[in-house]
C-alpha positions, 0 to 999 in steps of 0.5 A: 500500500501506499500512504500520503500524509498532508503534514509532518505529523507525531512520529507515533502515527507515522512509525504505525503507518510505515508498518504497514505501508510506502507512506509519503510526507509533504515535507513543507511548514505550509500546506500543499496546494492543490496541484501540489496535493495531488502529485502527492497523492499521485497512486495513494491507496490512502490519504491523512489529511488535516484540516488545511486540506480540502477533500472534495470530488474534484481531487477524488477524480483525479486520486482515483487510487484513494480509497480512504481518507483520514483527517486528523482532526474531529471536524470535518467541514474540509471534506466533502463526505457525500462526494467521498461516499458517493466514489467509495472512499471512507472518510474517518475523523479522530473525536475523543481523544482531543476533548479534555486538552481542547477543554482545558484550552478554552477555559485558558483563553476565557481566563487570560481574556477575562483577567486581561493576561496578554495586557498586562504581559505586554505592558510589562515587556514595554517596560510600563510596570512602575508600580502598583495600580489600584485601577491597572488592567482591570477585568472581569471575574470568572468565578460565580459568573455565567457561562453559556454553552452554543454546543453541548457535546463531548467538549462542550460537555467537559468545558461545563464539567469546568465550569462547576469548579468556579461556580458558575451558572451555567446556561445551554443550548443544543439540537435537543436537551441533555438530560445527563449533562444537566444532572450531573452540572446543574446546566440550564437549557435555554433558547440561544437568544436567552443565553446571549442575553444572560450569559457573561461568557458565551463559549462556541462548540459547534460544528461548521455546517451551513446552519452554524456558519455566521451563526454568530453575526452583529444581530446575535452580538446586540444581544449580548451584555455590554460585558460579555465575553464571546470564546470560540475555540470550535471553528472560525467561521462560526462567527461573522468576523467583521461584525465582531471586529465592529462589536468590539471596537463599539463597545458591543461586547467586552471582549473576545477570545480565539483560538480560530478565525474566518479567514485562517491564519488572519492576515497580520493587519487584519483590524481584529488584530489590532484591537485591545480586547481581543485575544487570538491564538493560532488554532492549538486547542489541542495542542498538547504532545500527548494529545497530538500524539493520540490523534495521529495514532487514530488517524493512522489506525483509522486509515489502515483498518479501512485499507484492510477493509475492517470497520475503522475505530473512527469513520463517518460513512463507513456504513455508507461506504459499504452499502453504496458498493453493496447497491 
């Protein structure tokens, strides 16, 4: 077999790939772009992508030979899974494993956003620390505050279970109910408007589908309070972001964390850079070494169970895949 690999990624993953097969990896710091992607993938039985590549029949048509892809990542908006179905090829994400380190980073962004952390940090470096100041970077408390949750999945969930040990009421909004998650945490489901309207801090854990993109726009914003918080460490294109580069800049809401962006990377004077109360990290929820060690293992188990023709631990259509070529 023969494996292509977008990206260097975890030796761990790798070493599990070459067991089994030629793999071939883009050797670059950047992504390949799409001519390049496609000599790459040139006669590849399979293919681990991430989440800077995009998958859709167009490169399945020209990798006729591909026959699995696996995307180290737990969401696959950069895919076309109709089209990979549709061609016969399994398409396998690597959920669970990110959950716990992704929670602890969203509540790292809400507390270096609330306690003005990068501020300070910076007037420090520039030299500005004289003395004691009774009125210096003054933020907004966590404990005892209230949270809301747009998402109530696996790390929706743990962001809650984190909630509880600073005490905050802590507000909900789904597809449907989660009876489990608000038994154990005392969580509250509430339509989105309510929760934009009560919450202190809105935290984003959704999918990027066509009914999240810009879910968060200029009209979801005016109805937050004037000292709200809005995280988002789910994807980037959840949020409108020049109607939350004008929110911020009026006074709309207080302040915003991000560890992603529409567009990604930003451009470096893109004006939400340039704002004082905005905090911006380069897409590393999961970026842990023990974290980003297990997605490359599951994404590598993934795509050598589904070129052996075994039920990957992980596959969004394999049940699909099966019944398209039994029909």
């Amino acid at each position: 077999m023969r494996i292509a690999v977008t990206r260097r990624i975890p030796d761990a993953g790798l070493a599990l790939l070459a067991e089994a097969a030629e793999v071939v990896v883009w050797p670059k710091s950047l992504p390949p772009n799409r001519e390049e992607l496609i000599g790459l993938t040139a006669g590849a039985d399979g293919l681990l992508t991430l989440l800077t590549e995009r998958v859709d029949g167009e490169l399945l048509d020209a990798v006729p030979t591909v026959r699995a892809v696996s995307n180290m990542a737990v969401g696959y908006d950069n895919i076309d899974v109709e089209a990979a179905t549709t061609r016969g090829v399994v398409v396998c994400i690597t959920p669970d494993v990110l959950t716990e380190t992704t929670a602890d980073f969203t509540f790292a962004l809400l507390l270096a956003v609330a306690r003005r952390v990068k501020p300070a940090a910076d007037a420090v470096l520039r030299g500005e620390w004289k003395t004691w100041e009774p009125l210096g970077f003054l933020g907004q408390d966590v404990y005892g505050s209230t949270l809301g949750i747009i998402g109530m999945g696996r790390i929706g969930q743990a962001v809650a279970r984190r909630a509880r040990g600073f005490a905050m009421t802590i507000l909900y909004t789904d597809q449907a109910p989660r009876p489990e998650i608000e038994n154990e945490v005392g969580a509250r489901f509430v339509g989105i408007d309510q929760l934009l309207r009560e919450s202190d801090v809105v935290s984003l854990h959704v999918p990027l589908t066509r009914e999240t993109r810009k879910m968060i726009g200029a009209e979801q914003l005016r109805m937050m309070k004037r000292s709200a918080i809005l995280i988002n460490t789910a994807r980037g294109g959840v949020i409108d972001t020049e109607a939350l580069a004008d929110a911020l800049e009026s006074g709309t809401i207080w302040a915003a964390g991000l560890d992603v962006t529409d567009p990604e990377p930003l451009p470096a004077d893109h004006r939400l850079l340039r704002l004082p109360n905005v905090l911006v990290t380069p897409h590393i929820a999961s970026a842990s070494e023990v974290t980003r060690t297990r997605m490359a293992r599951l994404a590598a188990e993934n795509l050598l169970a589904a070129l052996r023709g075994e039920r990957p631990p992980r596959s969004i259509n394999w049940e699909a895949v099966r019944g398209h070529a039994q029909s």
